[in-house]
C-alpha positions as CSV (number, residue, x, y, z in Angstrom):
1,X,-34.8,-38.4,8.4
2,X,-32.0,-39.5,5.7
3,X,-33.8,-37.0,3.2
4,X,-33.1,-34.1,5.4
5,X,-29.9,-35.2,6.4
6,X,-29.0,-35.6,2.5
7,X,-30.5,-31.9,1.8
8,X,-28.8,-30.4,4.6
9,X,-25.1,-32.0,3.5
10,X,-26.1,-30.8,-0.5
11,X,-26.7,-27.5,0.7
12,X,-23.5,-27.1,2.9
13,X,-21.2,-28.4,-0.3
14,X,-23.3,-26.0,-2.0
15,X,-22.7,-23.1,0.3
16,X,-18.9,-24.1,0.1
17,X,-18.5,-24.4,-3.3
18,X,-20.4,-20.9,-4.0
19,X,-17.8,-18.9,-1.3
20,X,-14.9,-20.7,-3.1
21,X,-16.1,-19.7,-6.7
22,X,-15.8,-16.2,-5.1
23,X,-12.5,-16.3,-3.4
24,X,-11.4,-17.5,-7.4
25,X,-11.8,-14.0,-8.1
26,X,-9.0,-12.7,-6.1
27,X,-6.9,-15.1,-6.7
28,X,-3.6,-15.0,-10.0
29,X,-3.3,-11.8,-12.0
30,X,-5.7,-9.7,-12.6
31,X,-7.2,-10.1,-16.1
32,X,-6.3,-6.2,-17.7
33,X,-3.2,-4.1,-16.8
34,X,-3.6,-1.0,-15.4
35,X,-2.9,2.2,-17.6
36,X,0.2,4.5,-16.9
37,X,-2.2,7.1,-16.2
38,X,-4.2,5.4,-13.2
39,X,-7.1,4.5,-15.0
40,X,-8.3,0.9,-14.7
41,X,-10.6,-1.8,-15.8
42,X,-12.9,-3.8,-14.0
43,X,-11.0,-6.4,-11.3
44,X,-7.5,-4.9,-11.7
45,X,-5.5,-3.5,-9.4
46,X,-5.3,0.5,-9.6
47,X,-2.0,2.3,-9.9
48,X,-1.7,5.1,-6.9
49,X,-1.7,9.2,-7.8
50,X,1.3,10.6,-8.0
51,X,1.4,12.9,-5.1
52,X,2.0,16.9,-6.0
53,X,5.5,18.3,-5.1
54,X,6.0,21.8,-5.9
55,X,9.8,22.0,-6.3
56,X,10.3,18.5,-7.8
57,X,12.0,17.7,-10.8
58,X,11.6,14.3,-10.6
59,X,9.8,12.2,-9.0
60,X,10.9,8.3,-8.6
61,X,8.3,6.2,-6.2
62,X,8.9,2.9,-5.0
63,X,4.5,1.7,-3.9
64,X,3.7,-0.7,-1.5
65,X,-0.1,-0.5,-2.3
66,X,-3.2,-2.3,-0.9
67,X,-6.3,-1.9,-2.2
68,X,-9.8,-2.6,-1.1
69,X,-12.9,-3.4,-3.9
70,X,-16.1,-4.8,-3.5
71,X,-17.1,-7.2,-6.2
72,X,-21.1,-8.1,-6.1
73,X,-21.4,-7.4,-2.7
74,X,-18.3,-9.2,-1.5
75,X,-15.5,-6.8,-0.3
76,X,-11.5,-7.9,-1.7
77,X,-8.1,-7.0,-0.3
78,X,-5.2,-6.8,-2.7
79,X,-1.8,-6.1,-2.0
80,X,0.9,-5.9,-4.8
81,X,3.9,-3.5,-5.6
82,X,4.8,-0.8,-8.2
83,X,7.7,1.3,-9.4
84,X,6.2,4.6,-10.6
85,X,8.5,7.7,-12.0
86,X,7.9,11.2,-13.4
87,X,10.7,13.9,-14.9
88,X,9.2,17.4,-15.7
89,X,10.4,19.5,-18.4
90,X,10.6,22.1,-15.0
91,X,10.2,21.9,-11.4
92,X,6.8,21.2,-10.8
93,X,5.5,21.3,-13.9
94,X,4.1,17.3,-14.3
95,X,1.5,18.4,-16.6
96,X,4.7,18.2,-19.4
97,X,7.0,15.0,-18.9
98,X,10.0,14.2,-20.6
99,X,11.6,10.7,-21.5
100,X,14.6,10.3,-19.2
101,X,15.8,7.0,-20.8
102,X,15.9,3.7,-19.2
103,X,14.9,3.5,-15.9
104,X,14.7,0.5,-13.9
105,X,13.8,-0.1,-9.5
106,X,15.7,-3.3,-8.3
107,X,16.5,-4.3,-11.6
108,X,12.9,-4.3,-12.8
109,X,12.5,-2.6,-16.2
110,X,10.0,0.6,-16.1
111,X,7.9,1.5,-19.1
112,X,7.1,5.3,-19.8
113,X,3.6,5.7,-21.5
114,X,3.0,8.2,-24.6
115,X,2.9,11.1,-21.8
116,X,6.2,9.5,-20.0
117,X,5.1,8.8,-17.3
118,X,6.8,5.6,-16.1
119,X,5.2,2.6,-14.6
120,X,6.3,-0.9,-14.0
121,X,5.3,-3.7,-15.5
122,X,1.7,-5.3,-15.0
123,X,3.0,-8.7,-14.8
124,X,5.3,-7.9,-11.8
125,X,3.6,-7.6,-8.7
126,X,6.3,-8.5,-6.4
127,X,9.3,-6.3,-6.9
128,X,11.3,-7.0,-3.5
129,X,10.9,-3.6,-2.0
130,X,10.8,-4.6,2.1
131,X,14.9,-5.4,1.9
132,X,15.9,-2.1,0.0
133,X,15.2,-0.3,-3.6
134,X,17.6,0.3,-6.3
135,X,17.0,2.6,-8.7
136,X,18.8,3.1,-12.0
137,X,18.6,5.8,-14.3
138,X,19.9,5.7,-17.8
139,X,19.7,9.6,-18.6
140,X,18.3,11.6,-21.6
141,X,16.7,14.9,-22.3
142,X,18.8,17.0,-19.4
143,X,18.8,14.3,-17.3
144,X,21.9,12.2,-16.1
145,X,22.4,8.7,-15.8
146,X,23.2,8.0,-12.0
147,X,22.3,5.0,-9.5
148,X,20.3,5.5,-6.3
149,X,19.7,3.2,-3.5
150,X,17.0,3.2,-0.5
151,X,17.2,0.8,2.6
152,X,14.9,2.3,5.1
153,X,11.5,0.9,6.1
154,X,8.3,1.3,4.4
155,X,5.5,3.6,5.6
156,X,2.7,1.7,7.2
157,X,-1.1,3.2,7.9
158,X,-2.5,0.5,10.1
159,X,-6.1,1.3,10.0
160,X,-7.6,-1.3,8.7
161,X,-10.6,-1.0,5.5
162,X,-12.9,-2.3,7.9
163,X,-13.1,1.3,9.6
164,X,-13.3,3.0,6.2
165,X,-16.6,4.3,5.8
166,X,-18.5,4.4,3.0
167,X,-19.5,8.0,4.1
168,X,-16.0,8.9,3.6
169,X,-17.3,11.0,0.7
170,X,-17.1,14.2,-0.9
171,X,-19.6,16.8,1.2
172,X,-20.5,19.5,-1.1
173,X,-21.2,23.1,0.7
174,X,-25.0,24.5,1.2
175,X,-25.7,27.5,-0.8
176,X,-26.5,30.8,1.7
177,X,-30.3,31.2,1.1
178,X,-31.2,34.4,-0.8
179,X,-33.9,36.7,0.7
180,X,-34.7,39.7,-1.3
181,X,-35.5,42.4,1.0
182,X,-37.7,45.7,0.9
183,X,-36.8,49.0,-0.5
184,X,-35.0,51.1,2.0
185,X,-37.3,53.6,3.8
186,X,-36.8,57.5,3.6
187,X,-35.8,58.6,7.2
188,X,-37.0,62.1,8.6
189,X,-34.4,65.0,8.3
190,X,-32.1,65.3,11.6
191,X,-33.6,68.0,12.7
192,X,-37.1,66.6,13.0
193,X,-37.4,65.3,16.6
194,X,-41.0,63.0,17.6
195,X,-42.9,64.5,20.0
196,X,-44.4,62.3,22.5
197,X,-47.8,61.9,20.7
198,X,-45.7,60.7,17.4
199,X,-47.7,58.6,15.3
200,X,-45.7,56.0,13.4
201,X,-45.3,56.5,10.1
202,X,-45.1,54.4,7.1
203,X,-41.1,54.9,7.1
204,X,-41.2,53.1,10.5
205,X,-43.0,50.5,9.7
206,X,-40.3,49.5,7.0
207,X,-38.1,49.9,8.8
208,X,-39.1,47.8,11.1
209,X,-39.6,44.9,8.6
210,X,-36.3,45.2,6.8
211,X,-34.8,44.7,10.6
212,X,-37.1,41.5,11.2
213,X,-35.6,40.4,7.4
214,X,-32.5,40.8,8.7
215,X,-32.6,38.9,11.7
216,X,-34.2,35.6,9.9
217,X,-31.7,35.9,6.9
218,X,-29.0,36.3,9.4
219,X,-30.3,33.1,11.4
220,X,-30.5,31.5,8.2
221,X,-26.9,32.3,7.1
222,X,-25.8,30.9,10.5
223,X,-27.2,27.3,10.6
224,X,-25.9,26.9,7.0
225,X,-22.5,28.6,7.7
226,X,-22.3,26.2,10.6
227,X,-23.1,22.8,8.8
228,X,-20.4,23.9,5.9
229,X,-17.6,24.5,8.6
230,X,-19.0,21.0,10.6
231,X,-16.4,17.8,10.6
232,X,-18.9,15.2,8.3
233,X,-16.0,12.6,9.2
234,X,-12.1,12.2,9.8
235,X,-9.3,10.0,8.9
236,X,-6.9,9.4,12.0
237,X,-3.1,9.5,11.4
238,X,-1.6,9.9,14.6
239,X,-1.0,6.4,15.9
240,X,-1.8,4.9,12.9
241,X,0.9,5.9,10.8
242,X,4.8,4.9,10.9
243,X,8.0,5.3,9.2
244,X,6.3,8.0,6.9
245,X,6.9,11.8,6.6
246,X,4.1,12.8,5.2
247,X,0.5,12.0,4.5
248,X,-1.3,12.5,1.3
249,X,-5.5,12.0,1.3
250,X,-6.8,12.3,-2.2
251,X,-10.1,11.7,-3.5
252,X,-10.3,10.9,-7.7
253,X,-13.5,9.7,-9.9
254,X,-11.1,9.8,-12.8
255,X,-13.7,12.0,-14.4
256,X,-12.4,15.3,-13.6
257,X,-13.0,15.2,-10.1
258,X,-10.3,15.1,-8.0
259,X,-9.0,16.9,-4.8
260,X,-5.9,16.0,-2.7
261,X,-4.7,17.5,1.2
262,X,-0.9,16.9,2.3
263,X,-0.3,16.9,5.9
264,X,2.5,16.3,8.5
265,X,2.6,12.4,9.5
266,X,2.4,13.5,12.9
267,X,-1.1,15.4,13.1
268,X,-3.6,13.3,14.9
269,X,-6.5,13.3,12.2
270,X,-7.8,15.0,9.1
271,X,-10.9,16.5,9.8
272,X,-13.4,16.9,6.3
273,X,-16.0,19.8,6.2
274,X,-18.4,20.6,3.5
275,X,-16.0,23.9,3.2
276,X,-13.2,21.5,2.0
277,X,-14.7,20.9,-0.7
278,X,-15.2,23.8,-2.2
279,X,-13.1,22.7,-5.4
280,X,-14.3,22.7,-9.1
281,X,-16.4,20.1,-10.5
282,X,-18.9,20.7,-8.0
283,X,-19.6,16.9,-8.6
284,X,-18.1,13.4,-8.8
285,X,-18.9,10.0,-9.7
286,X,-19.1,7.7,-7.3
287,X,-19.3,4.6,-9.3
288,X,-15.5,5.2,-10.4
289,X,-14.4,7.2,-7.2
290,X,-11.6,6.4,-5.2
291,X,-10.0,7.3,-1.8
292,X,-6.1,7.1,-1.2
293,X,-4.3,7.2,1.9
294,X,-0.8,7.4,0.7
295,X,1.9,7.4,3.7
296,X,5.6,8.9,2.3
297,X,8.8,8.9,4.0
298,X,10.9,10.8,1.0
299,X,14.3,11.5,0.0
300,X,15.9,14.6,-1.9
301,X,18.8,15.3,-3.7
302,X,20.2,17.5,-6.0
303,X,21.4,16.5,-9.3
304,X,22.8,18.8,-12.0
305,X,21.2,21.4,-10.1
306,X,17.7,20.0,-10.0
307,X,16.0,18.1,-7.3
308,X,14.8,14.9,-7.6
309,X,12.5,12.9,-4.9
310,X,13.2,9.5,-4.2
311,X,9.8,8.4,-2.2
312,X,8.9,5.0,-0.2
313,X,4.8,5.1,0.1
314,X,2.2,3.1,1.6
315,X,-0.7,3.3,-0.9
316,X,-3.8,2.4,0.5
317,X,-7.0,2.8,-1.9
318,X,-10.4,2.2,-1.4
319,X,-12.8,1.7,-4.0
320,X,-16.6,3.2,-4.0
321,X,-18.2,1.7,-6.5
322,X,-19.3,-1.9,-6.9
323,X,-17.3,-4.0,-9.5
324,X,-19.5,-6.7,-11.2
């Protein structure tokens, strides 16, 4: 009895030494920095996509961002903060940034990459962004040096990871099959009507079979027609977003693949179709893929004539692919 009691206590310290060597993995700073350009390296924390804004000269985002991963098999929460900003050369236009100077968010220095597009610092997770965020801009290249401040609440979406999916995916459409059909038949003239002993000719018979083509190619086209315009799954917002504006859902493999939807805050769900994605690469990988739910409550002002975005957003990112 003493050796099974002895076995059984080894095996629970070695259950409880097994879970705590993976809760180590979670814990301090993550080993690599993320890039500016919201790339990242195995167990880091990702830096959210900029949201498009079509009139926007600037963009200056203070993140709340939480992010789920899965490392082994053994699914991670992290929660952290990030000061992100873009300037474009002209409104819209964030394929060309420009340097606007110094620019720091509650007194936390931001670092533009060799594009310019500023990020905070890696080592600063915690920038103090539930009391209020400062922003201050030192100017440069058109833009001015000014101060701008932010005190209202964060956006929130409350559903937790746990409902996430993993068939929250990319649904590609189904092609409409392809039938060749027969050679159109060569009808009597107009003025040659049957007589009641007509004898069906060859004509008729074609005719015939290009209607009966018809009518399974149009059956066809209507049970794939219906699957590509058929809800695969949905992401609720009403009543599970607050304080925001806005939603953004966008879907990047950092490989090229990468779609994004913008919606009121106040619609009750997102509903996905294969039809949605009807968007060039017709592929993705899901190994590096990523889903964002980014809540925005957003500010505008105009500066010198050009309007800049001041944005508050609750980044919530959900990895795909297994880290090891």
């Amino acid at each position: 009895m003493k050796k099974i009691y002895y076995s059984v206590v080894a095996l629970a310290l070695l259950s409880i030494a097994f879970f705590t060597g993976c809760k180590k993995i979670n814990e301090g700073p993550p080993p690599f920095p993320p890039n500016a350009n919201g790339t990242f390296n195995d167990l880091t924390y990702i830096t959210p996509t900029f949201p498009s804004i079509a009139n926007a000269s600037a963009m200056l985002i203070a993140v709340q961002a939480h992010d789920q991963k899965t490392v082994i098999v053994t699914p991670f929460q992290n929660n952290y903060e990030y000061g992100m900003a873009q300037f474009s050369s002209s409104p819209g236009n964030f394929s060309s940034l420009i340097n606007a100077g110094s620019l720091l968010v509650n007194s936390i220095g931001l670092t533009p990459s060799s594009t310019n597009s500023y990020l905070s610092p890696a080592t600063n997770y915690t920038i103090g962004f539930t009391n209020n965020v400062s922003w201050q801009i030192g100017g440069g290249n058109g833009v001015p040096a000014f101060n701008y401040s932010l005190n209202n609440v964060f956006p929130l979406f409350t559903d937790s990871f746990q409902n996430w999916a993993d068939n929250w995916l990319p649904i590609y459409q189904r092609a409409m099959p392809f039938v060749p059909l027969p050679a159109a038949p060569t009808y009597p003239l107009p003025n040659i009507v049957p007589t009641p002993t007509y004898t069906p000719t060859h004509a008729d018979s074609v005719t015939y079979n290009l209607a009966q083509v018809y009518k399974t190619d149009s059956a066809s086209d209507n049970v794939v027609s219906t699957y590509n315009k058929t809800p695969q799954w949905t992401v609720p917002i009403k009543g599970y977003v607050f304080n925001a504006d806005t939603v953004f859902i966008i879907l990047n493999d950092f490989n090229g693949f990468f779609y994004q939807t913008k919606v009121a805050a106040t619609v009750d769900s997102v509903a996905f179709t294969p039809n949605t994605f009807s968007v060039s690469p017709s592929s993705y990988n899901v190994a590096t893929l990523t889903m964002q739910v980014n809540a925005v409550k957003y500010r505008d002002t105009v500066i010198h004539g050009n309007k800049f975005y001041f944005l508050k957003m609750g980044s919530y990112i959900k990895y795909y692919g297994a880290t090891k």
